[in-house]
C-alpha positions as CSV (number, residue, x, y, z in Angstrom):
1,X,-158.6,58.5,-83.0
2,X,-155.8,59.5,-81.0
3,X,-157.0,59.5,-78.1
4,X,-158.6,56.1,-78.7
5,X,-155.2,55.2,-79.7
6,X,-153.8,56.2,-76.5
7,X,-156.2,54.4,-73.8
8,X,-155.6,51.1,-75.9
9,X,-152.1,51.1,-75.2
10,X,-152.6,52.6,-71.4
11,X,-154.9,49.3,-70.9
12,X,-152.2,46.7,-72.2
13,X,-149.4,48.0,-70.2
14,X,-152.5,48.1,-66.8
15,X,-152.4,44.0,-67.6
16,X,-148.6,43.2,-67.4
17,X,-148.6,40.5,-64.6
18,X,-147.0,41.8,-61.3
19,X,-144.5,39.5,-60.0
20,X,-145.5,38.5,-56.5
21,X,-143.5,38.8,-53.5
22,X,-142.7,35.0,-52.4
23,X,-140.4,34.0,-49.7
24,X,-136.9,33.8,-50.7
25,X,-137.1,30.0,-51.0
26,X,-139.5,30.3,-53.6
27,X,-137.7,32.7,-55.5
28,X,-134.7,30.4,-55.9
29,X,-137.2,27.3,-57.0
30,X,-138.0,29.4,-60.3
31,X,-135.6,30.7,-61.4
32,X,-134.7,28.0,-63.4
33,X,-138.1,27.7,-65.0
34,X,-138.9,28.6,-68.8
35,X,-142.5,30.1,-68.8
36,X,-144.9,28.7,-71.5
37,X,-148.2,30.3,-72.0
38,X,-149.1,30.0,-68.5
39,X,-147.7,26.7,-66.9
40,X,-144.5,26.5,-65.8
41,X,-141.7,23.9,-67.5
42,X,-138.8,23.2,-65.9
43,X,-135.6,23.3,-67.7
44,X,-133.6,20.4,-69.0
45,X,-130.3,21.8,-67.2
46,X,-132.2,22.7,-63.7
47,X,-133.8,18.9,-63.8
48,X,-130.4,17.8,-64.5
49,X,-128.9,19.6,-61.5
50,X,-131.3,18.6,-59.2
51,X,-130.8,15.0,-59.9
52,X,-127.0,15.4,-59.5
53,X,-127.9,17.5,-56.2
54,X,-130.3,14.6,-55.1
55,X,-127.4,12.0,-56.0
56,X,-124.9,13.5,-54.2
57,X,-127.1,14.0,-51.1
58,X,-128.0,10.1,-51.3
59,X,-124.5,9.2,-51.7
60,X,-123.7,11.2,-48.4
61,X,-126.1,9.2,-46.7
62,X,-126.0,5.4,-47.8
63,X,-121.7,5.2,-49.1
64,X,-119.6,4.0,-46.7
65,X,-116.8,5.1,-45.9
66,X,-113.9,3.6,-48.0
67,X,-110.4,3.3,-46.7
68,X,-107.5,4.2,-48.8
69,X,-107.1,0.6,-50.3
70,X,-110.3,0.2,-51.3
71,X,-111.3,-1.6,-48.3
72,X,-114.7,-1.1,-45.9
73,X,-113.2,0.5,-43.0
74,X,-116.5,0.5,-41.3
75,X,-116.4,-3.3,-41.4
76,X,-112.8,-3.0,-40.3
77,X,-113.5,-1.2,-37.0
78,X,-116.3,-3.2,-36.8
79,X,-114.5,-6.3,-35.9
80,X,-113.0,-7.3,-32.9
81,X,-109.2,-7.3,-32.2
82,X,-107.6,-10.7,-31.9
83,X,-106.1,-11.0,-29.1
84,X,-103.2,-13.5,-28.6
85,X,-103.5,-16.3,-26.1
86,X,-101.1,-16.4,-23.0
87,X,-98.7,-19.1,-21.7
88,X,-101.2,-20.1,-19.0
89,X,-104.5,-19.6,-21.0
90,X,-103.0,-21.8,-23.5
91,X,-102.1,-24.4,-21.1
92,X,-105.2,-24.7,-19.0
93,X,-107.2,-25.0,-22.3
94,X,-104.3,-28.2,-22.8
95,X,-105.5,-29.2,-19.4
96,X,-109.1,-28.6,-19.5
97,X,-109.8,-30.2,-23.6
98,X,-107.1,-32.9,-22.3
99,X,-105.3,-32.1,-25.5
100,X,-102.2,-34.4,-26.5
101,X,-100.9,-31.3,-28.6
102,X,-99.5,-28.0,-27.0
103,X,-98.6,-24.7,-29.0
104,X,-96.5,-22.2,-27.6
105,X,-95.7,-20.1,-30.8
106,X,-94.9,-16.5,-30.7
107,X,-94.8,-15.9,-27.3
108,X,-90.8,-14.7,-27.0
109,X,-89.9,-17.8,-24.6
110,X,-86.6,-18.5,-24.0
111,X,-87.2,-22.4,-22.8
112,X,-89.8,-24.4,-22.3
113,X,-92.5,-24.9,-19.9
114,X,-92.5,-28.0,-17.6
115,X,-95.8,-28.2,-16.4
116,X,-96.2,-31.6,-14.4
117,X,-100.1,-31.6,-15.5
118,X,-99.0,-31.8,-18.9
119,X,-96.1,-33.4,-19.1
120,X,-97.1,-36.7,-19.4
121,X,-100.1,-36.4,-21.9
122,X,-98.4,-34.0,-24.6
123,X,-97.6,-35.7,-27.5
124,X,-97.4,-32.9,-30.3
125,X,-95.6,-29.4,-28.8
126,X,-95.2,-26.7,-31.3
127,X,-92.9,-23.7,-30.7
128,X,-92.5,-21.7,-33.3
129,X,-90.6,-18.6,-33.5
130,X,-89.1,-18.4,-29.9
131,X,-85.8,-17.2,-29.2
132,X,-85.1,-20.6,-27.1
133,X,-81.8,-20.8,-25.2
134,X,-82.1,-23.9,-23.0
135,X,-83.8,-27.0,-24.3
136,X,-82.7,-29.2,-21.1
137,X,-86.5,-29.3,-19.9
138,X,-87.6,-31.1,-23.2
139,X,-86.5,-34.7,-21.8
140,X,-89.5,-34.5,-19.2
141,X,-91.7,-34.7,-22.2
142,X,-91.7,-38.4,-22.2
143,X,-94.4,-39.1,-24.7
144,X,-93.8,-36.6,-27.1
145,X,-93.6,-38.0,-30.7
146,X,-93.8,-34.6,-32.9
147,X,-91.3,-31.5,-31.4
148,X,-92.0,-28.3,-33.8
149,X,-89.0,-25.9,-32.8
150,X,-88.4,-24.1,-36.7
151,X,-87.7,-20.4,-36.5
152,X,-85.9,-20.4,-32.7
153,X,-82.7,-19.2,-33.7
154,X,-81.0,-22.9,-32.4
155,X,-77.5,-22.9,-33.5
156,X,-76.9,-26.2,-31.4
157,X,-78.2,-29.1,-30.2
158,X,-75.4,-30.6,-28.6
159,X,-75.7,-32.0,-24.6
160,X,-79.8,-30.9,-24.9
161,X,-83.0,-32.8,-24.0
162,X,-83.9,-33.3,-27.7
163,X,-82.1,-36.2,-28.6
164,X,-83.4,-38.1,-25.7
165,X,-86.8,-38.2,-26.5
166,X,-86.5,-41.6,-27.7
167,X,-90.4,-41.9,-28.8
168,X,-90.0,-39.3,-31.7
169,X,-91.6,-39.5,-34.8
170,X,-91.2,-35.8,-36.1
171,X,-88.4,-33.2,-35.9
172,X,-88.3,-30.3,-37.5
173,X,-85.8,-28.0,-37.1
174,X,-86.2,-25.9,-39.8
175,X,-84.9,-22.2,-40.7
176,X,-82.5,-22.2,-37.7
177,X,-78.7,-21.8,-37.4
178,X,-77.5,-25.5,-37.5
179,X,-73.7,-25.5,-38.6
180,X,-73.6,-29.7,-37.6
181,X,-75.6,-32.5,-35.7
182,X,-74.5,-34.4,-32.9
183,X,-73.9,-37.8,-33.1
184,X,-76.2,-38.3,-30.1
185,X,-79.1,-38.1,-33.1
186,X,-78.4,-41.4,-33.6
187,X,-80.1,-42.1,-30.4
188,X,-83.9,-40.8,-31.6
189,X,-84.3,-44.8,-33.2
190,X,-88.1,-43.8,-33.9
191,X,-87.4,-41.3,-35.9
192,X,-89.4,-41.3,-39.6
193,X,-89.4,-37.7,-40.4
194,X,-86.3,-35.2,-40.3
195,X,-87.0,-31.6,-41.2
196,X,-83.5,-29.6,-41.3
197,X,-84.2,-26.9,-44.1
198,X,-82.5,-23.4,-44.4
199,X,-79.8,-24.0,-42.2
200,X,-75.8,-24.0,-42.6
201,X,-75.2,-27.6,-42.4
202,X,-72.2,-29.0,-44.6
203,X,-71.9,-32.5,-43.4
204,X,-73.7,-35.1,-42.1
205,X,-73.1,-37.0,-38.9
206,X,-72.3,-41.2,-39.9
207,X,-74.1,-42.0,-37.1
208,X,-77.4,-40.9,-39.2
209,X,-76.9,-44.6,-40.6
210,X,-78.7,-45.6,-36.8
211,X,-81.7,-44.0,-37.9
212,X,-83.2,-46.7,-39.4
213,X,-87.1,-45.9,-39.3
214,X,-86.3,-42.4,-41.8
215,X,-88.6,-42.0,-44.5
216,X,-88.2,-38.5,-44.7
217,X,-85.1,-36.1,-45.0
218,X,-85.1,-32.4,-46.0
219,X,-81.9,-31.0,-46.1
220,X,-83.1,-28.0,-48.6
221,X,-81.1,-24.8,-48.8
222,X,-78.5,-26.0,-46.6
223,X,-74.6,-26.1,-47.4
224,X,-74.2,-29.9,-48.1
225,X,-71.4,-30.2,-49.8
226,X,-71.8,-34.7,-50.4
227,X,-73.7,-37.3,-49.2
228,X,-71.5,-40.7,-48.7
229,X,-71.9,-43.1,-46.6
230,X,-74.2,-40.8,-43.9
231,X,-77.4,-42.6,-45.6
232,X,-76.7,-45.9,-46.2
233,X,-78.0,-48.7,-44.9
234,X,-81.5,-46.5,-44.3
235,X,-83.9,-49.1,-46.1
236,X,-87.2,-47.1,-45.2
237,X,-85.7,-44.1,-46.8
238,X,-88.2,-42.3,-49.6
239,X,-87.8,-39.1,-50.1
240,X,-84.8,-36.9,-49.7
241,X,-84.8,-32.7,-50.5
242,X,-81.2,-31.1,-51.9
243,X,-83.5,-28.5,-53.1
244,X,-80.6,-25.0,-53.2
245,X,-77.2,-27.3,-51.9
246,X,-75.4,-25.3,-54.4
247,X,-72.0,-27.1,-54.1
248,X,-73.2,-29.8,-53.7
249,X,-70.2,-33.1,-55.2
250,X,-72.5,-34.8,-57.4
251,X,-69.1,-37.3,-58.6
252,X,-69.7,-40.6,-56.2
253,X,-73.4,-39.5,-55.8
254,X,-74.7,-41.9,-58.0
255,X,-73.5,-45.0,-56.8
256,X,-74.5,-43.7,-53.2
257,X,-78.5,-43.1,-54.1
258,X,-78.4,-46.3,-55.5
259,X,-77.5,-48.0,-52.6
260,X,-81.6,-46.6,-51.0
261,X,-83.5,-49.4,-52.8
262,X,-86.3,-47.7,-51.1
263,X,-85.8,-44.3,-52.3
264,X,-88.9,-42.5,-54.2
265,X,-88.4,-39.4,-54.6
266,X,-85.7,-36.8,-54.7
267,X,-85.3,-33.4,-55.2
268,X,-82.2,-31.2,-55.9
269,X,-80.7,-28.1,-57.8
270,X,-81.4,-28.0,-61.6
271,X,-77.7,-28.6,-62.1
272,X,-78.0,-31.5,-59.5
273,X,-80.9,-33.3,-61.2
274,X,-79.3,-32.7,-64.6
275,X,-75.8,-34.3,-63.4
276,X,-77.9,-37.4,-61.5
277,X,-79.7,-38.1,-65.0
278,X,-76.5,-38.1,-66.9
279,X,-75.2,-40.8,-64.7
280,X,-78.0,-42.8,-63.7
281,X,-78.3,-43.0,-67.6
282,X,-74.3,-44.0,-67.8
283,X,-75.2,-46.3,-65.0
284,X,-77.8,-48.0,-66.5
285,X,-76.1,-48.5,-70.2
286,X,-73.3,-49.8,-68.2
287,X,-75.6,-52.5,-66.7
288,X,-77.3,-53.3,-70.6
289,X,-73.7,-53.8,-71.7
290,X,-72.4,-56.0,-69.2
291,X,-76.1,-58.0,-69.5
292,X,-75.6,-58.3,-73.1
293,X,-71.8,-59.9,-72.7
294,X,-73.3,-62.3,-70.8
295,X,-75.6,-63.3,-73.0
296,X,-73.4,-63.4,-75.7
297,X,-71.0,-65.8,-74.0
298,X,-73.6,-68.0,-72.5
């Protein structure tokens, strides 16, 4: 019995399955594998880590690369730098599209070109953001009816070829250094639109009455102090900006607006629009009382 005993135990431990040599490759494949019976499972945490693995790999692959604001920068590189026009690219193209209008922004000038091909058919000429000096060259621009000259740095106008462009319908002189205007202004009589805002003007020139074509006048962010008589007699005039004239004399104001029969619209400080409501309302009681006397002795 013993020895029975003995060879029954000696032939279980003779069928323990030998583990096969495999490559090294397929050593690492199941090692994560539970064995049942005699298939092999694969574990809920190894399946997990593959996909994670297989994830990351995809995301190596297909993501693009994201700049540090969130932005593509493989669609950034990808598109072309923009590269700025010359002076003489853009005045050929004037030339070759026969253009009437001509911009020279942002190219550091310090006057303006007088090019005798396109002189005479250039009726709109932006130049914004040049650090002009001379402006004696604008007079040969015969034609032109819009000048564009905002952000230049002008502190003058005085003796210059602006104010004999005598066909003008647009001016804008905006966010320069004006401290005053010439009276030679008085000489632009086709004037309709005046553009003066964010500058240091205090004061209007009286020959601004000559103007008599104005429909427009921003004078925003300036240093007006009054308006008198500088507007009066303008019948065209609409619309007028005192938008940030801080000390601004609202007392004779009144009865100076109400002299432009034509005016439309108006803007001005909070403080401004407040005072100019209080009086045209004084104003207008005035008028219901003196109606009412009338009627009263009649």
């Amino acid at each position: 019995f013993f020895f029975i005993k003995m060879l029954s135990l000696f032939g279980k431990k003779s069928k323990a399955p030998v583990e096969e040599k495999g490559d090294k490759n397929q050593h690492e494949k199941t090692e994560n594998k539970i064995v049942r019976g005699n298939t092999f499972i694969k574990s809920p945490i190894s399946h997990h880590e593959e996909q994670k693995n297989n994830t990351s790999e995809h995301n190596k692959v297909t993501s693009p690369v994201m700049s540090p604001k969130g932005k593509n920068s493989n669609a950034i590189n990808s598109q072309p730098l923009r590269v700025v026009p010359t002076l003489e690219e853009r005045i050929q193209k004037c030339i070759k599209e026969n253009s009437e209008e001509l911009n020279i922004s942002n190219l550091q000038l310090t006057s303006i070109p007088t090019n005798e091909s396109i002189i005479e058919n250039v009726t709109v000429l932006i130049s914004r953001s040049n650090p002009l000096t001379s402006f004696v060259e604008l007079e040969k621009f015969s034609s032109l009816k819009t000048l564009d000259l905002s952000k230049c740095g002008i502190d003058s106008i005085d003796n210059t070829g602006i104010t004999k462009l005598i066909y003008l319908h647009k001016l804008d002189l905006s966010r320069n250094q004006l401290c005053v205007l010439p009276d030679e202004i008085k000489q632009l009589t086709a004037l309709q639109i005046l553009l003066l805002c964010r500058n240091k003007i205090e004061k209007l020139p009286e020959s601004m009455t000559k103007l008599k074509y104005l429909t427009t006048l921003d004078l925003s962010y300036n240093n007006i102090l009054s308006i008198s008589n500088e507007l009066e007699g303008l019948a065209y005039l609409q619309e007028v900006n005192l938008t940030g004239n801080l000390n601004l004399d609202t007392q004779y104001m009144m009865e100076d607006i109400a002299r432009l029969h034509g005016l439309r619209n108006m803007c001005a400080h909070r403080e401004v629009r407040r005072t100019l409501v209080r009086r045209s309302e004084d104003v207008r009681n005035r008028v219901l009382r003196r109606e009412q006397q009338l009627l009263l002795a009649s």
